[in-house]
N, C-alpha and C positions, 0 to 999 in steps of 0.2 A: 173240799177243794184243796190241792195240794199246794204245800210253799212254794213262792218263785226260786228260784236258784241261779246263783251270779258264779258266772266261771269267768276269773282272771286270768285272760292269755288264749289266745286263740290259731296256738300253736297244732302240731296233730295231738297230742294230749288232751290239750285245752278243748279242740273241737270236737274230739272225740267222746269225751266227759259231757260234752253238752248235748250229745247225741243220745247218748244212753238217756241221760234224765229228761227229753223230750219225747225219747222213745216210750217211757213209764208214763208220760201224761203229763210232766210239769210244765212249768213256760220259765223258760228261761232266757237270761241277759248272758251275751258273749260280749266281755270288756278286751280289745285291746288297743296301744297306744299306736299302732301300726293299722293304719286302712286298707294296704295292703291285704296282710297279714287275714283282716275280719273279710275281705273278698274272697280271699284264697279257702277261709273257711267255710264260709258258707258253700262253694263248690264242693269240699274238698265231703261235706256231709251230704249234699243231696246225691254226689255219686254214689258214697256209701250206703247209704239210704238205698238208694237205686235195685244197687246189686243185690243187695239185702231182701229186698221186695220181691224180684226176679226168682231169687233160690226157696220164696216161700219163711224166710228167718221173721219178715218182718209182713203185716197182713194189713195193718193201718195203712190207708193212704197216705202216700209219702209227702202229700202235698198239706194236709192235716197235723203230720210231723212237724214241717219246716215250718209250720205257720206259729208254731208254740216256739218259736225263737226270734228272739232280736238280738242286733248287732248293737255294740256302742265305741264312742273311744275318748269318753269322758265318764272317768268315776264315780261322776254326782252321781251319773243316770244306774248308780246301782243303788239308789239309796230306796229301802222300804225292803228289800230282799230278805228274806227272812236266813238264807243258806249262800254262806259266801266259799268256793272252794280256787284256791289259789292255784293257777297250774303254770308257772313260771319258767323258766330256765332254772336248770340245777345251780343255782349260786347263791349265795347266803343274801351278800349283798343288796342281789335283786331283791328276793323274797323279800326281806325284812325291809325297804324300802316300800314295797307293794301292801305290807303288813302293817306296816304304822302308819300310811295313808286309806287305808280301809277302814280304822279306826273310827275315822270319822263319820261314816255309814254305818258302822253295827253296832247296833245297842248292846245294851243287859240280855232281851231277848231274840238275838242272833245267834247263831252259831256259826263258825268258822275254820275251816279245816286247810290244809296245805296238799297238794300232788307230793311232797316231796317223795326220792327215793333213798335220799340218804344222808339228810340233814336234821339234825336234833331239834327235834320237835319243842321242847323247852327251853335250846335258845329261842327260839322262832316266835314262842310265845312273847317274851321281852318286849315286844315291839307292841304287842296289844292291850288296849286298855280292861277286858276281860280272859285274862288266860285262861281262867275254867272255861271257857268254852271254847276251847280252840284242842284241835288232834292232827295229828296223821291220818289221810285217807288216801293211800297210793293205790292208782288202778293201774292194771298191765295196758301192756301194748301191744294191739290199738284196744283198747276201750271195750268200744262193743262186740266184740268178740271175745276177751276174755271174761274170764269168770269170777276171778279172784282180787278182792281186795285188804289191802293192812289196813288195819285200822290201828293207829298207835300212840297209845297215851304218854302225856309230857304228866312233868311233875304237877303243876298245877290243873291238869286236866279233869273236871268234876265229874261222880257217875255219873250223873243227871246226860251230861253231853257226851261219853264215850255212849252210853246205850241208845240213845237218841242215832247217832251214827251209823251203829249195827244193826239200828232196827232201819236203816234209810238202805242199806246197803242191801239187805233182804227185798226194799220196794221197788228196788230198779233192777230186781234178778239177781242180785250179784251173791257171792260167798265171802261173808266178810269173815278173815282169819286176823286176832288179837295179837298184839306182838310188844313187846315192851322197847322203849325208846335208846335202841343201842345202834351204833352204827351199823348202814345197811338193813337193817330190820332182820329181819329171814330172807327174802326173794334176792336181793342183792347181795347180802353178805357171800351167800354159796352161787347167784350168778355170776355177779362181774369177774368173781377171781377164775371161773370156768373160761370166758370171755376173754382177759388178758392171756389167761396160759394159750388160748389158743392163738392168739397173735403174737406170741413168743416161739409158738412152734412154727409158726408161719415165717418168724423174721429171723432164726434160726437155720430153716433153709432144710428143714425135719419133711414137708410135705408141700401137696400144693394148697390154696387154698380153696378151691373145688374138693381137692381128697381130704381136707381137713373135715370140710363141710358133712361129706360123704362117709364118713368115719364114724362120726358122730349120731345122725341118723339113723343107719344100719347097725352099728356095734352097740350101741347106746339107747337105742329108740326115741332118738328126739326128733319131733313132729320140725324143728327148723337148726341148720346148723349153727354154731357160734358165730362166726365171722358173719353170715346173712344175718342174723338177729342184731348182730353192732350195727350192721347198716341199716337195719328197721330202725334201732332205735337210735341213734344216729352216733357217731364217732366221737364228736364233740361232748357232748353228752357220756357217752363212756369213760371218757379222759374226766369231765368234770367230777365223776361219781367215785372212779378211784380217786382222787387228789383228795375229797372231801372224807373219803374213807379211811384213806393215810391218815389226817390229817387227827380226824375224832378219835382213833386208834390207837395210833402210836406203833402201828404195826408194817413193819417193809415190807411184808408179804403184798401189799396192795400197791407197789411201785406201778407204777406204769409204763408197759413194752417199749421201748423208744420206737418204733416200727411206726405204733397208734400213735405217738406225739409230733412223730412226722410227717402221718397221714393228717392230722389235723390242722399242721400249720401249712397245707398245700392247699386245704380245705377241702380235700378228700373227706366230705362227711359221711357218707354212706347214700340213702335214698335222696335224702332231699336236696342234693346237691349231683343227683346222676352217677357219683361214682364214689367206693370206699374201698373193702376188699372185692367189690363185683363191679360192672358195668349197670346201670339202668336206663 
């Protein structure tokens, strides 16, 4: 029988993470402090689930899926989980608030991993009463779809719990790629700066942000352009990623476009709010 698995935040990350490991066979607990929020999820997987089923991705009854899930939005009720995976808003603060109340739920024999995309795995650990068992386990976006995850060790992180990790990452389909705890990892360090420039050429006044898009795609071969992939992943989120990247770095190159910082104090976040550099 496979661990349960406790995913923190039931955001599209959050829900998405819990998609995958229901889709492998686990049962798992979606915590979050917003009911909302654990509403929105649960829709936001059975559609996904849906469509999934329809193209043939997915062959399990979809209704056999959602049944290997519960919602909660009290902590306690993660307690006995053996797999706790943190999937937050990018900010330290939250995290490590959410980390040193989880505390109290995982034992010696728990393990504990972070979404993060670009936050030091080894402050993060700080906050917990086992740092050896605690890593980076960043999945792309959206989840079940991509392929690829970081897996990425803090100072105190023990073999025992990084191979454990790699080997969970292989049971849910996934491609877990090893990265050592530097700002950005790999996926972010060489995304987001791709990301900003392109919102620099956009605020610039260089192209449109269709022909940005369209540039990129064609000349490039990427399967989504930059600006749409901000708004996937959402604006806010983009801004928090550079500011934290700055920040662990020491590096200007990761300023952020004033263009994105104005787009996000209009609340222009991208999808989840219907509009960012596109209309939805």
């Amino acid at each position: 029988m496979k661990e349960e698995v406790a995913i923190i935040g039931a955001g599209q990350m959050g829900s998405g993470i819990a998609q995958v490991f229901a889709t492998a066979g686990f049962c798992v607990r979606v915590y979050d402090i917003s009911k909302q929020m654990l509403n929105l999820a649960r829709v936001r997987i059975r559609d996904s689930l849906n469509k999934l089923h329809e193209k043939g991705s997915v062959t399990e009854p979809v209704e056999d899926i959602t049944f290997r899930i519960d919602y909660f939005y009290e902590l306690e009720d993660l307690s006995g989980c053996k797999i706790f995976i943190e999937s937050a808003f990018e900010d330290f603060d939250i995290k490590t608030n959410i980390l040193y109340k989880l505390s109290q739920y995982a034992g010696p024999d728990s393990f504990i991993a972070s979404n993060t995309s670009s936050l030091s795995i080894t402050s993060l650990s700080k906050m917990l009463r086992y740092p050896d068992k605690f890593l980076g386990f960043h999945f792309m976006n959206p989840p079940p779809l991509m392929d690829l995850i970081e897996v990425i060790r803090g100072f105190h992180t023990s073999d025992s719990t990084f191979q454990f990790f790699m080997n969970l990452a292989r049971t849910i389909k996934k491609v877990p790629i090893s990265c050592k705890n530097t700002p950005g990892f790999v996926l972010n360090r060489i995304l987001i700066l791709m990301i900003n420039e392109a919102v620099c050429t956009l605020y610039d006044g260089t192209s449109s942000a269709e022909q940005i898009d369209e540039t990129m795609k064609l000349g490039a071969n990427h399967r989504m352009g930059p600006l749409a992939l901000a708004d996937l992943i959402g604006l806010d989120t983009v801004l928090s990623i550079l500011k934290n990247l700055k920040k662990e770095s020491g590096n200007d190159k990761y300023t952020p476009c004033p263009l994105l910082q104005q787009y996000v104090r209009q609340g222009r976040l991208g999808r989840k709010s219907k509009k960012g550099f596109f209309e939805y």
